[in-house]
N, C-alpha and C positions, 0 to 999 in steps of 0.2 A: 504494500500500500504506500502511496504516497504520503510525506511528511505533511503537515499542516501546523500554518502559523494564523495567531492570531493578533491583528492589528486593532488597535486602540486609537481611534482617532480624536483628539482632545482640542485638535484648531493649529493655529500658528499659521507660518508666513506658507508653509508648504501649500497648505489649499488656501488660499487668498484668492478675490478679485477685488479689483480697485475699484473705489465707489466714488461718492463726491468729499468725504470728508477722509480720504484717505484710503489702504490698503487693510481689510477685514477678512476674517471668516466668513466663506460663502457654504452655507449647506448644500450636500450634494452633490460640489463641485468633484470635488477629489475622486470619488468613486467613480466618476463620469470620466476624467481623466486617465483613469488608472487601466480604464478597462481599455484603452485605446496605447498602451505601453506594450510594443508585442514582447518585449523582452522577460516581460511578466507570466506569459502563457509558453513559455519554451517549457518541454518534455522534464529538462534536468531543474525545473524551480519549484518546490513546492506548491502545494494548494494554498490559499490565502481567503480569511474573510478579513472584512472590512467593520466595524462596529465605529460607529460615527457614533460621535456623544450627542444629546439632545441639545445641549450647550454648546458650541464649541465658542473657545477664547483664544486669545489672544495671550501667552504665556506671559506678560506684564500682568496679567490680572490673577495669574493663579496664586492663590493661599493653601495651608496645610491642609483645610480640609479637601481641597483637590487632591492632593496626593494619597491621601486614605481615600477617595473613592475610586483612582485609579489602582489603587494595589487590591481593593476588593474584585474590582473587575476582572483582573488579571487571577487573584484566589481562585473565583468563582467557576473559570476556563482550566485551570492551570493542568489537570487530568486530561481533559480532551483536546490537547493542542501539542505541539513540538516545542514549542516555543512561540516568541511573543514579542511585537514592535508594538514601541507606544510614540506615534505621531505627537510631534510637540513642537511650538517657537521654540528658538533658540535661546532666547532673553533669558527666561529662567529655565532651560533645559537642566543646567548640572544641577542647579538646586533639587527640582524631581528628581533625575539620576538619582544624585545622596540618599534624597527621603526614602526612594524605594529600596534601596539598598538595605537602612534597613526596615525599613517596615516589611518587605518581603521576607520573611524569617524563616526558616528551611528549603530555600528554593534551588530546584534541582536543575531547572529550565533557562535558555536564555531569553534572558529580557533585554530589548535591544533599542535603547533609544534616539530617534533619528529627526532629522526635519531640512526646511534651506533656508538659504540665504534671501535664494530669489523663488518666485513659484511655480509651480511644475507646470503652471499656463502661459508661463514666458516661454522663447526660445532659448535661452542663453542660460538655464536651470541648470544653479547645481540639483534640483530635486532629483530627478531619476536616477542617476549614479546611487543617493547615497540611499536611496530606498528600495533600489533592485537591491542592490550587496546586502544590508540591513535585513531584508526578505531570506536572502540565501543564508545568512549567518545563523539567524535564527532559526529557520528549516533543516541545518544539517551541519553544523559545528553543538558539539557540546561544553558550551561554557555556560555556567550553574550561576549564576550572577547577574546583576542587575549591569548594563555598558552602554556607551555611549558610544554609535557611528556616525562618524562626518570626517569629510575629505581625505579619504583613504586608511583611516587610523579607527582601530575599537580601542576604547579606553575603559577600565574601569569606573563603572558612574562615579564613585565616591572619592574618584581620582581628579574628575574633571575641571575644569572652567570655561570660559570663555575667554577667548583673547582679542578675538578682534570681531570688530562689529560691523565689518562691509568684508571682509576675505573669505573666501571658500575654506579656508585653512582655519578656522572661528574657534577651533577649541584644542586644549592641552593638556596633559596630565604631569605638570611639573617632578615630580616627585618619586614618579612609578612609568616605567618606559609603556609600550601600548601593550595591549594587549595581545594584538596581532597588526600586521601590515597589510594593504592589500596593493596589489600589484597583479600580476597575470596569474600566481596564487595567491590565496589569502594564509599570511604565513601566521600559526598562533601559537604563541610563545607559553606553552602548558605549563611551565615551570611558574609561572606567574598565576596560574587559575587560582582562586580561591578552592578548599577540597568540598565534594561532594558533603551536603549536611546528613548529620545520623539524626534526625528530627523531620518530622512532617511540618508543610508550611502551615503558617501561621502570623496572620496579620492580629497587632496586638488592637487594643479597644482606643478610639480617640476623645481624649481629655481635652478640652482648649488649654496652651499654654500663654503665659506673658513670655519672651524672652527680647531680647536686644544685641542693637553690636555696636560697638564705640570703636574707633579707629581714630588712638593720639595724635597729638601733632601738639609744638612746641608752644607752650603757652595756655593749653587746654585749663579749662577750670575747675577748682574742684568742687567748685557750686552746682556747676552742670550738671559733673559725675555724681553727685549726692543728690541732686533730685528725679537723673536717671534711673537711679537703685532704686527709689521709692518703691512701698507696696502700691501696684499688686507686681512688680517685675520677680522674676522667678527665676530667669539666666541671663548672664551677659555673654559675650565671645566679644574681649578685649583684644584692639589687633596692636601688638607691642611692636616698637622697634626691632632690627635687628633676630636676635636670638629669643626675644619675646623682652625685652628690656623695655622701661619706664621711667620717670624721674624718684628718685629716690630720699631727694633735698625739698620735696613739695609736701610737709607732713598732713596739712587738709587732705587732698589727694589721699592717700595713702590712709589716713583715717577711714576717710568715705567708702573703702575697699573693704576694709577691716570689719567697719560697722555693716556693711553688707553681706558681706559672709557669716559674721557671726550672727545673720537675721538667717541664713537658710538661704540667702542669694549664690546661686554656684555662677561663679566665672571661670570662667575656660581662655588660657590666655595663647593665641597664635603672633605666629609673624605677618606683618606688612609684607614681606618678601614674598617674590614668584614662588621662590625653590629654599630649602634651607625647611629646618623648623624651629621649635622654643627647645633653648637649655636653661631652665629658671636659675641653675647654680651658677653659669659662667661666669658673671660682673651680680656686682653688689645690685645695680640697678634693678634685674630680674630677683634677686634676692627676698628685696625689698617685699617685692609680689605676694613670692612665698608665704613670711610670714602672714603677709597680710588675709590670707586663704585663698588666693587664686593657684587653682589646678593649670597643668601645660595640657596644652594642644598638642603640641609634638608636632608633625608638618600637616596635619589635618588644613586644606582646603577650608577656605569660609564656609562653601556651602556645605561639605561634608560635618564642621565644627557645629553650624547652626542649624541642619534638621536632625542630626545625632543630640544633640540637647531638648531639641523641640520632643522627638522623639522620644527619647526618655523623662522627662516632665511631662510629657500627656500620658505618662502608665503611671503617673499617681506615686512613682516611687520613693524612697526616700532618698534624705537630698546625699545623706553617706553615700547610697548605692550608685547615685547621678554620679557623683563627683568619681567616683572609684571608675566605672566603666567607661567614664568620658576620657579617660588615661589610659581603656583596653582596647586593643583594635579586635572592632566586632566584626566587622566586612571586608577586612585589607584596606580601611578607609587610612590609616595612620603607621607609622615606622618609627621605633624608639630609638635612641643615638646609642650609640655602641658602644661598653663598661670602661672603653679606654677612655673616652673622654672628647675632644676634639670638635669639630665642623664634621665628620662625617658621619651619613645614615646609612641602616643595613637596611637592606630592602631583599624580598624576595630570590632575587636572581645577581646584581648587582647594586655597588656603595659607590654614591653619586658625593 
């Protein structure tokens, strides 16, 4: 029998037509599209349906609660399908990637997600490349994991960003090389797969959470930071200097940290940096942090640092058990630096 994927279509720039106030989701459009791609109906591609949202957005608009009803949809299939493309803007693509990453909790399947630049109703589309390949990945590679495909690269979602906002080339996984290449094969790098789960999937129950993200810069206030903590804030992802450093000679500041941790406020501190992540011990300034109760990111991505938080604050947990797992890597989302000490990280395959 033929493989069978299933796609999730949620909006973005892929199925667009241009209206009078600009470039939108058009219902309808895409499936209408897609069925006129012969490269879709060749012998060697799997079967495909299409599952158009009743909604579809514009990935600027999507919130957490979107990402828990697309990880149910995906639960709900996950048995009768090969795998699985979720059509998505780019805008907040990686964010989705992370959040499914982990909300999809024992998944054995690939979850593959993809979209363009320009729309598959232009000529000049990157769309069909990246969602023929996306199709094929997910019909007959097994990689157990939530990823992200665009312009020749699978990444792991929780690895992602976005780098550039008009290139075909739009996203990156600093941290952790691709997953696979693709070229005249798609070459994929097993050594990097996360391992098949001994647990059935399982999407956890959604809580609303408060969280935030502050990103320093010289001169920040600690007045600010002290009424960004306020209740009802429940996480930050502070984006430090460097190695995850901060001012250390600001003692407001540094209070406002303190008195918020010891409220049950978890902060999670990463780097401003592309590539690199947090050593809270290296310089006094990251120190400082420490005592004050902020936990390291280690090279967690923003989006993977702030739906791994959202995440975990919407299962009601406590905030010890938050703080302890936001420092575990649950999905390959994160690399801890290596007992000698130094600038470098160990990753899977290779220490960048």
């Amino acid at each position: 029998m033929k493989r069978r994927v299933y796609i999730a279509y949620t909006g973005g720039t892929i199925g667009m037509r241009k209206g009078s106030d600009g470039w939108h989701p058009a219902p309808g459009l895409l499936k209408e599209l897609m069925a006129a791609i012969a490269e879709l109906h060749h012998p060697t591609m799997p079967d495909y349906e299409v599952h158009e949202y009743q909604q579809l957005v514009d990935s600027a608009n999507m919130c957490p609660k979107d990402w828990w009803h697309i990880a149910l949809d995906i639960a709900a299939h996950h048995e009768a399908y090969d795998g699985f493309v979720v059509l998505h803007g780019t805008d907040t693509m990686a964010f989705t990637a992370s959040a499914l990453s982990f909300l999809l909790e024992g998944l054995r399947k690939p979850v593959i997600l993809t979209g363009s630049q320009i729309p598959l109703s232009e000529p000049r589309t990157d769309a069909r490349e990246n969602l023929v390949t996306a199709i094929q990945i997910a019909g007959s590679i097994e990689v157990p994991e939530v990823c992200l495909y665009f312009g020749d690269k699978l990444l792991r979602g929780c690895r992602s960003v976005k780098v550039d906002a008009e290139g075909f080339d739009a996203f990156a996984s600093p941290n952790l090389p691709p997953l696979a290449t693709v070229g005249v094969e798609i070459d994929v790098d097993r050594e990097l797969l996360c391992p098949l789960p001994d647990s059935p999937l399982h999407v956890a129950l959604h809580h609303p959470a408060s969280i935030g993200t502050l990103r320093l810069f010289p001169g920040l206030s600690a007045a600010l930071v002290r009424n960004l903590l306020q209740p009802p804030m429940q996480g930050l992802i502070l984006e430090g200097y460097g190695v995850g450093n901060a001012p250390n000679n600001d003692a407001p500041f540094l209070e406002a940290i303190a008195e918020a941790t010891a409220r049950g406020v978890v902060i999670v501190d990463r780097t401003q940096c592309l590539r690199g992540g947090v050593k809270l011990g290296d310089y006094a300034t990251g120190a400082g942090l420490a005592r004050a109760g902020v936990v390291s990111g280690y090279d967690m991505t923003l989006e993977a640092a702030t739906t791994k938080l959202y995440w975990l604050l919407a299962q009601k947990l406590p905030t010890d058990e938050v703080r302890r797992r936001m420092q575990r890597d649950e999905r390959g989302e994160l690399s801890r630096p290596t007992e000698q000490g130094g600038r470098r990280w160990r990753l899977r395959k290779m220490v960048v």
